[in-house]
C-alpha positions as semicolon CSV with decimal commas, in nm:
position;residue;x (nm);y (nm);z (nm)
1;X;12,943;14,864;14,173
2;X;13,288;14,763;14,128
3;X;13,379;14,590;14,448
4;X;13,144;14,374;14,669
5;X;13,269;14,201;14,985
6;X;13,074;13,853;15,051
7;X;13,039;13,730;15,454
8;X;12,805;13,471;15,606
9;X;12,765;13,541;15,921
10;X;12,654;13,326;16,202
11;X;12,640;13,340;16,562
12;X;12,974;13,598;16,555
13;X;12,818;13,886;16,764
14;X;13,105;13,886;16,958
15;X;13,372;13,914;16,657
16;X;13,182;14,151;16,469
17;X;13,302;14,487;16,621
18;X;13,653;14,392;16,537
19;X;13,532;14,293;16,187
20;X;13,374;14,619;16,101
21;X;13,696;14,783;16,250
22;X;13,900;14,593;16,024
23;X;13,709;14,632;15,730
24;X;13,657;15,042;15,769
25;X;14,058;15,062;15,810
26;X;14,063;14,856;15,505
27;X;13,831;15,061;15,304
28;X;13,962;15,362;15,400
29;X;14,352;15,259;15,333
30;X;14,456;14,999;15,061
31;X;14,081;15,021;14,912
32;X;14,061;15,389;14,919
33;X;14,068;15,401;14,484
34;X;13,811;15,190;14,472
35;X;13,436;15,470;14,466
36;X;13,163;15,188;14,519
37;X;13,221;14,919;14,781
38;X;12,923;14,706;14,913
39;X;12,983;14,476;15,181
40;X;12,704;14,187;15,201
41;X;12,665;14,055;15,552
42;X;12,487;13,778;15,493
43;X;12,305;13,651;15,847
44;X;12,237;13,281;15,852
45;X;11,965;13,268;16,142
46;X;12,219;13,369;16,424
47;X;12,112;13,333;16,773
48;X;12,293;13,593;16,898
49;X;12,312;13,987;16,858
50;X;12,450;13,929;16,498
51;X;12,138;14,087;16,281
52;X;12,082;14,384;16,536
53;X;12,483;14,475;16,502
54;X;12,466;14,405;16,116
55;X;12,141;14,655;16,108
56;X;12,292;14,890;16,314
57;X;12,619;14,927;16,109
58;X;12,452;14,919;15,787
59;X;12,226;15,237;15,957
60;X;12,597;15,380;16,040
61;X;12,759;15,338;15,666
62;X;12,579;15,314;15,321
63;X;12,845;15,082;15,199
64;X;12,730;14,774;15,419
65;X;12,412;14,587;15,363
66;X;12,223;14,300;15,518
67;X;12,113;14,017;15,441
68;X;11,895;13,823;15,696
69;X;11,794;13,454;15,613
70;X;11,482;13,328;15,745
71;X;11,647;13,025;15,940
72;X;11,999;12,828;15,939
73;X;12,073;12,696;15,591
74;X;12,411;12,609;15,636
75;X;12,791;12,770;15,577
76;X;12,799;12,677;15,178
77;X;12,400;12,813;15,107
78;X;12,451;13,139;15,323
79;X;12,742;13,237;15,095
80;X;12,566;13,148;14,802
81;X;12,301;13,399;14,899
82;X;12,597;13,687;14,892
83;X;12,708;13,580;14,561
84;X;12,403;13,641;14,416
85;X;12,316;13,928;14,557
86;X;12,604;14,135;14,506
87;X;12,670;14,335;14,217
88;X;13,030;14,441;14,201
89;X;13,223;14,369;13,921
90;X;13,436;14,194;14,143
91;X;13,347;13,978;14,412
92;X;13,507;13,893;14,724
93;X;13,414;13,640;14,977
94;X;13,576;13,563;15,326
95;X;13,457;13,426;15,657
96;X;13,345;13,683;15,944
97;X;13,577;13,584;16,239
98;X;13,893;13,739;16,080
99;X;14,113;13,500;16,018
100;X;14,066;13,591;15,692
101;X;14,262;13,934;15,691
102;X;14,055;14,198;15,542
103;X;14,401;14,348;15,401
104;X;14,439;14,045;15,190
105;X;14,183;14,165;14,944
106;X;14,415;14,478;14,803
107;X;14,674;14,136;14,680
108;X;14,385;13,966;14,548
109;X;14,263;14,290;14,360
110;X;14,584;14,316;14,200
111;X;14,579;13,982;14,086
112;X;14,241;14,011;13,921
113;X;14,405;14,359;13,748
114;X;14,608;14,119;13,552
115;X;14,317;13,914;13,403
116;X;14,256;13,656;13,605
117;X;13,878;13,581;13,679
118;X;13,907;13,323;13,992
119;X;14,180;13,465;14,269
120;X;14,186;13,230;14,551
121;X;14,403;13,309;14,904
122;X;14,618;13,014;14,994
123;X;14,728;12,984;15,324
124;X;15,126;12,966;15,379
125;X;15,037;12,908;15,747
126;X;14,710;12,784;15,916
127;X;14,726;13,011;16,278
128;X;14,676;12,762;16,571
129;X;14,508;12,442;16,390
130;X;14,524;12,125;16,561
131;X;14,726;11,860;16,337
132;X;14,427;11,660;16,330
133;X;14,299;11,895;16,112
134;X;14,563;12,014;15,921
135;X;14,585;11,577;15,833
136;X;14,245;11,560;15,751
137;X;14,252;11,843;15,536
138;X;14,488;11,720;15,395
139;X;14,366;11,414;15,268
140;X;14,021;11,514;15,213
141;X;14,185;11,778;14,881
142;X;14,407;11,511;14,810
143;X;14,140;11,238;14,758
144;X;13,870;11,461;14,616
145;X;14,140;11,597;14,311
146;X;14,200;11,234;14,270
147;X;13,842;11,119;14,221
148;X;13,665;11,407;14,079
149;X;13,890;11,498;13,835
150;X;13,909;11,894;13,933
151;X;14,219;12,070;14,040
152;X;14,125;12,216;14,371
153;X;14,382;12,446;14,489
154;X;14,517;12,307;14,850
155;X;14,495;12,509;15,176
156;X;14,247;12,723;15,051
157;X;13,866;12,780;15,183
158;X;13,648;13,015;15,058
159;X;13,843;13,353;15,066
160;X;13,869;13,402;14,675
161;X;13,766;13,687;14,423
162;X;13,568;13,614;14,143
163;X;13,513;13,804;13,853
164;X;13,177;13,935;13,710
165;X;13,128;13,658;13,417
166;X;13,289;13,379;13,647
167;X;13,020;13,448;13,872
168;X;12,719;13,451;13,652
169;X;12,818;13,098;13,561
170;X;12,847;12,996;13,887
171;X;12,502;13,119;13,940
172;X;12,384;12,865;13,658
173;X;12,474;12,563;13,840
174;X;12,169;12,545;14,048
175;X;12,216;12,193;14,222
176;X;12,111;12,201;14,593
177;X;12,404;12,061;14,746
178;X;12,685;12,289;14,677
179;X;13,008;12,227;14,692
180;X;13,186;12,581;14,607
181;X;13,534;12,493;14,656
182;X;13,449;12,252;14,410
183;X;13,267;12,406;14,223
184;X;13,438;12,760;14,148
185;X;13,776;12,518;13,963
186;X;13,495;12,337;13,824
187;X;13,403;12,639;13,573
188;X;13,721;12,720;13,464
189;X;13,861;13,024;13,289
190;X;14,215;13,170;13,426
191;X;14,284;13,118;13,774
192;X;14,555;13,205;14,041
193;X;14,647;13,203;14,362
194;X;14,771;13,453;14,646
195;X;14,929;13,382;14,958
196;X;14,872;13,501;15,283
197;X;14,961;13,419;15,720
198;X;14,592;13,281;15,889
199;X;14,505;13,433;16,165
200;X;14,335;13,349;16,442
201;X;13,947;13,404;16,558
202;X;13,916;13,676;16,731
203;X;13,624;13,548;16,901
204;X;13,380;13,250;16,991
205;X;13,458;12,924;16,944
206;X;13,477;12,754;16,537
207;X;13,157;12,680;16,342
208;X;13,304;12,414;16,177
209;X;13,341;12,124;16,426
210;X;13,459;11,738;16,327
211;X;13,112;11,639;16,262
212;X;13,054;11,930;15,997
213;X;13,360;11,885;15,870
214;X;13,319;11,558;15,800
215;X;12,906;11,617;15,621
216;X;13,086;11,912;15,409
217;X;13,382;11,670;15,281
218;X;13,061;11,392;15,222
219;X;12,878;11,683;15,081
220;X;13,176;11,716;14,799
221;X;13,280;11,414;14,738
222;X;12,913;11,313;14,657
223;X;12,855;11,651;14,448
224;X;13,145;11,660;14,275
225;X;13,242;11,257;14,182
226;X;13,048;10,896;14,114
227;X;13,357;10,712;14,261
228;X;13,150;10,586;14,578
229;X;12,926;10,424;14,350
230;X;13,195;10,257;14,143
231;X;13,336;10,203;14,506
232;X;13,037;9,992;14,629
233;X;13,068;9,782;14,332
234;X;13,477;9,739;14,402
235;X;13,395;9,624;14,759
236;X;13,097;9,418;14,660
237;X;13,311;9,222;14,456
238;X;13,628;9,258;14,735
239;X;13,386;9,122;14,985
240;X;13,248;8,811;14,715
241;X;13,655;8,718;14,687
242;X;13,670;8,726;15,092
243;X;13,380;8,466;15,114
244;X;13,470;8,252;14,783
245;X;13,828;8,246;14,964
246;X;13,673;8,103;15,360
247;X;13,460;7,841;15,187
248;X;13,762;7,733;14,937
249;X;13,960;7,733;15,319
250;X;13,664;7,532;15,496
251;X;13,637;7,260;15,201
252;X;14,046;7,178;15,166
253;X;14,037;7,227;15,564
254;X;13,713;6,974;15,569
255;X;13,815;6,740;15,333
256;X;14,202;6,763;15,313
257;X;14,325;6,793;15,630
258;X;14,004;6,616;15,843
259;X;13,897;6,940;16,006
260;X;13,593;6,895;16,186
261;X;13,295;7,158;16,135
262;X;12,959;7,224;16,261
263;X;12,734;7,126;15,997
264;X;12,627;7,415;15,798
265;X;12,689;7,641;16,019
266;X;13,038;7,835;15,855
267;X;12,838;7,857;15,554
268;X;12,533;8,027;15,651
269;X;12,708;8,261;15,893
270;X;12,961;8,376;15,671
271;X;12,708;8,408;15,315
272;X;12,508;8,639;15,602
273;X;12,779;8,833;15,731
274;X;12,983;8,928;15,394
275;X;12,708;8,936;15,133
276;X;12,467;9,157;15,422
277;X;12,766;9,353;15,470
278;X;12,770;9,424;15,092
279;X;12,444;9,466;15,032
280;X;12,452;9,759;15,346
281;X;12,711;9,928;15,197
282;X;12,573;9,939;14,804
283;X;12,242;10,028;14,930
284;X;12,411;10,296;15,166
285;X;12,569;10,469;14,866
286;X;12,280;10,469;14,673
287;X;12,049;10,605;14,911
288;X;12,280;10,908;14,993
289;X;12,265;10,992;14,594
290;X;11,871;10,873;14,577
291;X;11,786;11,127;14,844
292;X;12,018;11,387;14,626
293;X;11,791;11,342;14,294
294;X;11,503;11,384;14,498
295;X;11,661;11,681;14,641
296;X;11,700;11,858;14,310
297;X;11,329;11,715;14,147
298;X;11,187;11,888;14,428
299;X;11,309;12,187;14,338
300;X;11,327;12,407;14,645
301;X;11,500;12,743;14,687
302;X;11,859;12,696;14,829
303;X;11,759;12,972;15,096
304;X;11,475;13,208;15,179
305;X;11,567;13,551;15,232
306;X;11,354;13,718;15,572
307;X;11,473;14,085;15,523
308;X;11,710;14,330;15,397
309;X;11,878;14,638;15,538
310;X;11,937;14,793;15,195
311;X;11,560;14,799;15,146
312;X;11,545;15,091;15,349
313;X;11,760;15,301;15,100
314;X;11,624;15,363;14,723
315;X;11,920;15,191;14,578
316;X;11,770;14,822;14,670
317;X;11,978;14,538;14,630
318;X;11,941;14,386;14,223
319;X;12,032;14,036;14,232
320;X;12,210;13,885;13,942
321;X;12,031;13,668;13,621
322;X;11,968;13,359;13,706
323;X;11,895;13,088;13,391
324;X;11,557;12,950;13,344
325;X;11,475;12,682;13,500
């Protein structure tokens, strides 16, 4: 195979029409060269029509094939499933509501011609996002470089190509919270980038409201830094200074000046506020990365596959080598 195309899908029934549309015209223009396409649609328990569309396109055209998890696992796990299922030498993935311009894979193609293993597409304009979110963005890349110590490439999600040996050792980092677009700079080997106008969805409302925003950017600064727990210790000892400084305050104002006080009461509120206020916060942190280890000693698949379309043809679907564990 020398090109797969990776895309989660989930809850786009109404978006995928356009998407096969797109991705035919695609295939049959800039990507006509290329013999052996597969295109993974990869559903992540969808409520809607999603699976019975996927099914029936990959009944229409060999090149598409179906993936159909057994139950929601989540953006990041769905299109981890794709990338190690699919078996082209060069690997695409892109979201399914278009925004993503199917065209946009030809440039990245071309870039990957001159030996680069890790092609992401940048965005030189973001469609119709909300400034809040262009900020936030913003920041998020800006402090996760900072504390993790990876270059991740700004403005960029998870529309990239990556090469054959980039992703078997992608596949080796088995961790159950996975951070890809940390992740894929984390491996190395030559990397570029491409640049390309965001669309707009052509249907249906995002899947990636504020609140899972905001557990994805949790989910990579945990999996891809220790700062927070260096953090807790920095506030610990921010929040010590604050208290040695009031009771340094109430003794000169006590003693000094003739400030009256409440006996013992400044002192026991304030060692109970600031000292149960640090010991919330360090115990915070370290739960989130407890309940990580015992994450990974469990062991548990990332995802459980339910079915797949290609099973009906004698090709199958041969999913890449995965280490030993």
């Amino acid at each position: 195979m020398q090109l797969s195309i990776v895309i989660p899908v989930y809850n786009e029934g109404a978006g995928l029409p356009a998407l096969f549309q797109e991705l035919n015209r695609t295939l049959e223009g800039r990507l006509k060269a290329i013999q052996r396409v597969e295109v993974l649609l990869i559903n992540d328990g969808s409520k809607d029509r999603s699976w019975e569309l996927i099914s029936a396109q990959c009944e229409l055209d060999p090149r598409y094939v179906g993936v159909n998890l057994s139950r929601n696992f989540g953006h990041q796990l769905a299109l981890a499933a794709g990338l190690e299922t699919a078996r082209g030498a060069a690997v695409v993935s892109m979201d399914a509501d278009l925004q993503d311009p199917p065209e946009v894979i030809s440039q990245l193609l071309d870039a990957h011609a001159q030996g680069y293993d890790v092609v992401y597409a940048t965005r030189a304009t973001r469609g119709k996002e909300t400034w809040i979110k262009r900020a936030t963005a913003r920041l998020f890349y800006f402090l996760i470089e900072k504390i993790s110590g990876v270059p991740i490439p700004r403005n960029t999600g998870d529309f990239r190509l990556l090469s054959r040996r980039a992703l078997t050792e992608l596949a080796r980092l088995r961790e159950s919270h996975r951070f890809l677009r940390g992740l894929v700079p984390w491996i190395g080997f030559p990397q570029t980038q491409v640049f390309y106008d965001r669309g707009d969805r052509v249907a249906g409302e995002t899947h990636y409201p504020f609140h899972k925003m905001l557990l994805l950017a949790l989910d990579g600064i945990a999996s891809m830094s220790r700062a927070p727990l260096r953090l807790a210790y920095g506030v610990s000892l921010l929040l010590f200074a604050v208290f040695l400084g009031y009771i340094l305050y109430v003794l000169y104002d006590h003693f000094i000046l003739g400030g009256q006080l409440v006996p013992g009461w400044t002192s026991i509120m304030a060692a109970i506020a600031i000292l149960g206020a640090a010991q919330l916060l360090v115990l915070g942190i370290v739960g989130e990365y407890v309940g990580r280890i015992l994450r990974e000693t469990c062991k548990r698949p990332s995802y459980v596959v339910s079915e797949t379309e290609a099973d009906r043809r004698s090709e199958g679907v041969e999913r890449i080598a995965r280490p030993a564990e």
